[in-house]
N, C-alpha and C positions, 0 to 999 in steps of 0.2 A: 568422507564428509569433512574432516577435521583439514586436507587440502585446500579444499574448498572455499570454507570459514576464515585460513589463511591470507586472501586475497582480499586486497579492499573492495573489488569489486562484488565478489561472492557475499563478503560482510553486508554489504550493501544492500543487495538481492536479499539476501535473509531478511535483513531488519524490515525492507521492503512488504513483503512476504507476511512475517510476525505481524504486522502493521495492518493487512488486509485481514487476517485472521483476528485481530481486537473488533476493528469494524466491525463485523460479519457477528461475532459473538453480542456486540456492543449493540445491536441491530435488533437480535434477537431476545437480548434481555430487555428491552425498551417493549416489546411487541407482546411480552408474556404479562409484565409490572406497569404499563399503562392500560387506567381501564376503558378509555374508549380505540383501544389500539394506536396504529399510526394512521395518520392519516395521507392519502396517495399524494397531496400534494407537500408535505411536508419530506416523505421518504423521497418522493424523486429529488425536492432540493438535496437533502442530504447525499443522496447518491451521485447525483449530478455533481455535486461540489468535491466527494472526497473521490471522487473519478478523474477528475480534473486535475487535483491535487494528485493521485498517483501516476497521471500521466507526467506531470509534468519533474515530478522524483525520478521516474523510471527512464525518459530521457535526459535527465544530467547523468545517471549513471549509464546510459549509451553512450554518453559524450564523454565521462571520464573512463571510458574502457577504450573509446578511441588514442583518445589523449595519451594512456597506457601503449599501446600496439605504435603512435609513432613515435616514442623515444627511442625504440631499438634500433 
């Protein structure tokens, strides 16, 4: 694990990762502490929006692991 963590890219992928896991928790304390819950169109903005937003983290980090592979 600690090889892994070593790597900017790995770093990356974690924080990435950590990141979906705040969401997801963040998600679910909204659903329990609001009292009319969520509502369907406001959850899919949310989800639609930090979807987007991780796609678009997870391909610059496909692109800086490219970037990696051709300096050798």
């Amino acid at each position: 694990m600690r090889s892994f963590l070593e790597s900017d890219t790995g770093f990356y992928v974690a924080i990435g990762a950590f990141t979906v896991v705040v969401f997801v928790v963040g998600l679910v304390a909204l659903a329990f502490v609001s009292p009319g819950g969520i509502g369907t169109r406001e959850l899919g903005g949310l989800v639609v929006g930090f979807a987007l937003f991780m796609l678009v983290y997870f391909v610059s980090v496909a692109v800086h692991r490219l970037e990696e592979t051709e300096d050798v």
